[in-house]
N, C-alpha and C positions, 0 to 999 in steps of 0.2 A: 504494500500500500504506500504509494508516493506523498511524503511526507513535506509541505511546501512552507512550513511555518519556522524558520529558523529565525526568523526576527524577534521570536517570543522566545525561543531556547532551540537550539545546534544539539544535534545527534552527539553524544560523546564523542569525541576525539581519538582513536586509535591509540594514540600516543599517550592523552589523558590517560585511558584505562593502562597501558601496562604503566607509565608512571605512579596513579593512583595504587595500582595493586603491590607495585615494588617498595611505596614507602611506606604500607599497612605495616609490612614488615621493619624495617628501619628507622622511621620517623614517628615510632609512637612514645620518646620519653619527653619529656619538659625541654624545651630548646634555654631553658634560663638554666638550669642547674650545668657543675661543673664536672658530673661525674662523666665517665664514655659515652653513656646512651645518651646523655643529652649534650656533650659534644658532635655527635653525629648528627643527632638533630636540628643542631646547632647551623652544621656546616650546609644542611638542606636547607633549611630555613634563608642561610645568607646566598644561597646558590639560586633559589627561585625566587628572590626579592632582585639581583641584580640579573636576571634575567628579562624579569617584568620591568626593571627601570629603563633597560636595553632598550626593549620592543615601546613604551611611552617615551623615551627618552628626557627621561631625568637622573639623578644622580642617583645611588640607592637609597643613600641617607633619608631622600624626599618620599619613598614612597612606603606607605603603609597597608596591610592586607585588612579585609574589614569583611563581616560575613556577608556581604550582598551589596549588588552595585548599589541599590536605594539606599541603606545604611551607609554610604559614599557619601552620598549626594546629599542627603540629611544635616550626615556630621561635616562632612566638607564647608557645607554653606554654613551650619549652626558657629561653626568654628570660625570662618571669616568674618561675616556678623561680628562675634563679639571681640575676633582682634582690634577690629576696627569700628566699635561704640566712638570713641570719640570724634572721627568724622560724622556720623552720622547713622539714620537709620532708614534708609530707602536702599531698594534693590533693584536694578531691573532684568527683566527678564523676557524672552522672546514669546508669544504666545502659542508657541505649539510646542513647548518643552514638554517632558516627561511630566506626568503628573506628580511624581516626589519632586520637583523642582516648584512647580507650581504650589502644592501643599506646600511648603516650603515658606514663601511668599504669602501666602495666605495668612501661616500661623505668625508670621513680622506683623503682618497688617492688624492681625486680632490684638498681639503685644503691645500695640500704637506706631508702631512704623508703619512703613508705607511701599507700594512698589509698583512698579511703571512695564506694560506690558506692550512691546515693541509690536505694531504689527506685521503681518508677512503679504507678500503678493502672492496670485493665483497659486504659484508653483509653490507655496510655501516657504517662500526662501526671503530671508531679511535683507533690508537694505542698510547697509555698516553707516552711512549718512542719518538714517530713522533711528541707529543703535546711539549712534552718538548726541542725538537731540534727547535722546530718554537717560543721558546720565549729566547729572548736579552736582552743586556742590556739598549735597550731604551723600551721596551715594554710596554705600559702604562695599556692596559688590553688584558684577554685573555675571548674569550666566547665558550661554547659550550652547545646544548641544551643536555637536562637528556632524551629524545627519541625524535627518527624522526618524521616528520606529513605526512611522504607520507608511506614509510613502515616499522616502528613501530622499529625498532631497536634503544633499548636500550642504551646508552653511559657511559663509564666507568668513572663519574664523580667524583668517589671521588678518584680515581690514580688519573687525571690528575689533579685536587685541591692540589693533596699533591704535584705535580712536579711545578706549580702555586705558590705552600707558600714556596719551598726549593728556588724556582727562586726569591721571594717577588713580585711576580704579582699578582692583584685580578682575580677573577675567575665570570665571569658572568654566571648565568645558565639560560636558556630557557624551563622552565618547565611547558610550556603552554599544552603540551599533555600527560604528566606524571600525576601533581599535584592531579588530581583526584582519583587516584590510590593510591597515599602516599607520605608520604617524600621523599624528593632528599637527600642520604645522602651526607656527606662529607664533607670538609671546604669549603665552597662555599663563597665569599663575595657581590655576589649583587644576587638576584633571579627577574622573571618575571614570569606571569601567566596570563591568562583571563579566564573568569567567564564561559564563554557561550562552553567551550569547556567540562566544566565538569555538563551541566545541568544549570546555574545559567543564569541572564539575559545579553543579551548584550549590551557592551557600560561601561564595569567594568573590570579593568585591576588590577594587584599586584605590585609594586615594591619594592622589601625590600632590604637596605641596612645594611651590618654588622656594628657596632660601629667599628670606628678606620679604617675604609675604608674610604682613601680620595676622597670628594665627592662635585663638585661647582655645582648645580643645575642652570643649563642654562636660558636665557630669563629673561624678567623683574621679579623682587622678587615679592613674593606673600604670605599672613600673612596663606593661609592654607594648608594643609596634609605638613607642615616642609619646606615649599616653595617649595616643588619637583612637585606638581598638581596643579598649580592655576584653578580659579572658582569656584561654588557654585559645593557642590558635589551631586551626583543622588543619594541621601540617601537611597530611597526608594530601585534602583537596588542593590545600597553598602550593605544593609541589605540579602536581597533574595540571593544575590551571597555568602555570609560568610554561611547564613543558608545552601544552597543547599550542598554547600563544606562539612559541615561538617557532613550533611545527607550520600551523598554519598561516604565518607570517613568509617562512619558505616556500609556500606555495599559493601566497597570495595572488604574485603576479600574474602566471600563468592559469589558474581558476577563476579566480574575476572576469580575464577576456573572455573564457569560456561561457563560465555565466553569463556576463554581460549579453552576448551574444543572445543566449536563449531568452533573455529578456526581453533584449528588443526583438525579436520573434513574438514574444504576447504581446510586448506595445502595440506591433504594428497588426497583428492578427486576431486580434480581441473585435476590436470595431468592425471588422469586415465580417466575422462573424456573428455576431452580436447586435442585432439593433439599438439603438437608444443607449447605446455606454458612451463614458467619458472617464477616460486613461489622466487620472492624475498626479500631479510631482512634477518637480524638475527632469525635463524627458534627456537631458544631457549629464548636468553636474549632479549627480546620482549615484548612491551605492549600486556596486554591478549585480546583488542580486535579489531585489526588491522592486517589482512592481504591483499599483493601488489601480483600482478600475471600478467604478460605481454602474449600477443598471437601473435604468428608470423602472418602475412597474415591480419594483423586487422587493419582498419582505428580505432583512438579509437573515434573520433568524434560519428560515426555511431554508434559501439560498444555501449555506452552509450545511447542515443537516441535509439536504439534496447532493452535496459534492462529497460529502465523509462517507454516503451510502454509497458514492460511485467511487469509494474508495482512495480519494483524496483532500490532504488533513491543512485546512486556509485558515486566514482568521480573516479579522474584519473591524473596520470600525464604524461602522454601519449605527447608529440610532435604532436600527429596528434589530433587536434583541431582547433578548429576555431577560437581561440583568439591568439595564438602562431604555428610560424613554428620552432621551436626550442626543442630539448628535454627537459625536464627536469630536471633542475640541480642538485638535486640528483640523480637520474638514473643518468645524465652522467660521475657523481662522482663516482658513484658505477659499472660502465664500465657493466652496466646489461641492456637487451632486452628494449627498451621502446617505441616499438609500440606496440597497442593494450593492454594499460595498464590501471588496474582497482584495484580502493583499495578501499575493505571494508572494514569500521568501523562499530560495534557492539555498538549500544548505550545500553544503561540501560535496562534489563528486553525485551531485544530482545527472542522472544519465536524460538524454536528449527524447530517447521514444517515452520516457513519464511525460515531459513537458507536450510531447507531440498529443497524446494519448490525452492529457487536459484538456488543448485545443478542439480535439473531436469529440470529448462528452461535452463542454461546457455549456454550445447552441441549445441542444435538448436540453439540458438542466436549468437553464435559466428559461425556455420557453414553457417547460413543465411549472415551474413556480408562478410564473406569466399568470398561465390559465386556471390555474387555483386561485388566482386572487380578481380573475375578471378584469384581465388590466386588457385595453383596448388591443384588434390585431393591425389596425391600421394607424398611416401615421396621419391621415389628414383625409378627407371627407368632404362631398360639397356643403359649404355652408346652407343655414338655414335661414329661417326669419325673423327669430328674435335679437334686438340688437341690444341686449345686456340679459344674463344668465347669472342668479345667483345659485351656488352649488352648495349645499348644508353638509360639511363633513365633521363638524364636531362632534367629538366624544370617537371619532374615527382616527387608527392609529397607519404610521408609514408603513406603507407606501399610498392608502388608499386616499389620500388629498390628491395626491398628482393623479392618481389615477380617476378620481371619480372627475377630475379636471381636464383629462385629456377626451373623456368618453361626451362631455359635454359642450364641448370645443369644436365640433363641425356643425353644431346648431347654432353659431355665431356667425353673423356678416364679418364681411373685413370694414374695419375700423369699431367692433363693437366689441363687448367688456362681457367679462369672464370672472368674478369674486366668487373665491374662494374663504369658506367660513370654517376656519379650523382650531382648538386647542392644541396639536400636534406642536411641539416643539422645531421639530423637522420640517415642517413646512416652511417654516422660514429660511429653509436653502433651498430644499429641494423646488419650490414655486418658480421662485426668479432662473433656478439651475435650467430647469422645466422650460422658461421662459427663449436663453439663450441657446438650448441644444436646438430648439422649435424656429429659432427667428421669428419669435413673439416678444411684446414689448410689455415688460415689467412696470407697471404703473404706481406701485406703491403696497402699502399694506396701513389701516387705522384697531386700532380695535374696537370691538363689539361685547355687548354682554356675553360672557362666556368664551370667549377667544378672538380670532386676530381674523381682519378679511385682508385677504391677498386679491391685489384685482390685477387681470390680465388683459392688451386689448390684442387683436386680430387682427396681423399686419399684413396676413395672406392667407 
């Protein structure tokens, strides 16, 4: 069963597992004590920390292991923060970061700080000029990840580093989906990372801090990793994850183009298969093996659960699921389609007939959801004779706004209006999304008792 979700966690690593099994044996004493066993341990512990500094490049001294990238990024930030109270207490931050970045900012703002959320254009991707207007002069730190986790667009991290050191603000990087791949270039002052996203085992986080970066490591003091990870450390994970990193770091180059490849194979062959999709992210500056594609007319709940029965394991950040009525917060940041959204990731040595073999169930699979939910089969219809159509979908969850909008849409003259009455959170991309894949003209949206009208007019 072709497994295409490596953005959320990577297949174990080859390398990981015999490393992992070899240090069960070897790296189970205390790496602090002086006796043999934890001189051995000792000397693992210093061999897969300067491994890991290698492959982020920084010094060893700067990098600490920490049980999970979000415990990274937590105490990373918790820690700049309070080097740097006396400047001040604002953050800013890109608005399609990771959600432990954003929680992050959040709990500043509950504390009485404050924090500035950069936006992104279409492709998701910041502009280091918009980075540099959202930092002040109380700014304490600024974060932005080195690529997206939902659709792989790239970030211009070392402009907005250099607009970060002209302002004297440190620069947090989120390099938990890149680091597999290569260095983050740029002046960066603190990085974050986990194991399990590039192949290594889970429950192994990175934090490196630059020298000369002020930095109070939070909660009670602790004599190990420099006080920044208190507890005994998972030696054995700490080992497998440096080794695996630096396994898949030698075969970045070469696997990337490959992936790359099979990617743009779905970019470009998704759409022609596929009615009514829209392939989002940066279609260039881009992880090579992450692509995001939304389908109009798609529950993505269903969507999903239709592609794991055909045998193939996606995720999604789709709004329409079962854990969340909400889109996205990338998609929403990225004002792009986000029902029926599905993002594959390419883990390591993923072979070419799995990807072929997607491309061929995918049509059926999204057209079977299609007709389970009564989404129209045509894209356009002669109009009719009423020239404004109001559509009642409150209390109606995504996809069925667009869709009960699309089925009422050839009973509209050209130049007449189309209001949509929805509580759907979603509707609020998906409408206007709606609006431009159609070349229909988005008129607005006010609210009404009980939710929001979205009105549409009929440009053809």
């Amino acid at each position: 069963m072709p497994y295409f979700d490596a953005a959320s966690a990577a297949p174990l690593h080859p390398v990981a597992r015999q490393a992992l099994l070899a240090s069960l044996d070897e790296g189970w004493a205390d790496p602090a004590r002086l006796y043999r066993e934890g001189r051995r341990a000792r000397l693992l512990l210093d061999a897969a920390r300067e491994a890991a500094a290698d492959a982020v490049g920084c010094r060893p001294d700067e990098l600490v292991f920490t049980p999970s990238g979000t415990r990274a990024l937590h105490d990373g930030i918790a820690g700049a923060l309070a080097g740097r109270r006396r400047v001040g207490r604002h953050m800013a931050v890109s608005a399609v970061e990771h959600s432990a970045v954003l929680q992050s900012a959040a709990a500043l703002e509950a504390a009485g700080g404050s924090f500035t959320e950069v936006p992104v254009d279409r492709t998701g991707r910041v502009a280091p000029g918009a980075y540099a207007a959202a930092l002040r002069p109380d700014t304490a730190l600024a974060a932005l990840q080195s690529a997206n986790h939902e659709v792989g667009t790239e970030q211009p991290v070392a402009e907005v580093a250099e607009e970060c050191r002209a302002a004297g603000v440190p620069l947090l990087v989120d390099a938990a989906q890149s680091l597999g791949w290569g260095r983050v270039e740029g002046g960066w002052s603190l990085l974050t990372a986990s194991a399990h996203k590039w192949g290594g085992p889970s429950g192994v986080g990175l934090l490196a801090v630059r020298k000369g970066v002020r930095f109070a490591a939070q909660g009670p003091a602790d004599e190990r990793e420099s006080g920044r990870a208190p507890g005994f450390p998972d030696l054995p994970a700490i080992v497998a994850a440096a080794a695996s990193l630096r396994a898949v770091r030698a075969e970045a180059a070469a696997e990337g183009a490959r992936l790359r490849a099979l990617v743009d194979r779905v970019r470009a062959r998704v759409p022609e298969l596929v009615r009514d999709v829209e392939v989002v992210g940066d279609p260039r500056r881009r992880l090579p093996h992450l692509v995001t594609f939304s389908c109009l007319y798609v529950d993505g709940e269903s969507l999903l659960h239709a592609l794991d029965r055909a045998g193939f394991s996606v995720s999604s950040g789709s709004s329409c699921t079962s854990s969340t009525l909400t889109p996205s917060h990338v998609l929403r940041a990225m004002g792009v389609l986000s029902e029926g959204n599905v993002r594959v990731s390419l883990p390591v040595g993923t072979a070419e007939e799995d990807v072929e073999r997607f491309l061929e169930v995918l049509p059926g699979v999204v057209a079977s959801v299609r007709e389970q939910l009564g989404a129209p089969t045509e894209t356009a219809a002669p109009a009719g004779e009423a020239a404004e159509l109001v559509v009642d979908a409150l209390g109606k969850r995504c996809p069925i706004p667009v869709i009960e909008l699309a089925k009422a849409f050839p009973g509209v003259p050209v130049g007449g209006l189309v209001t949509v009455l929805s509580d759907d959170e979603a509707a609020r991309l998906d409408v206007p999304a709606w609006c431009e894949m159609r070349g229909q003209e988005y008129v607005g949206e006010h609210s009404v008792e009980g939710g929001v009208a979205y009105t549409v007019r009929r440009l053809a």
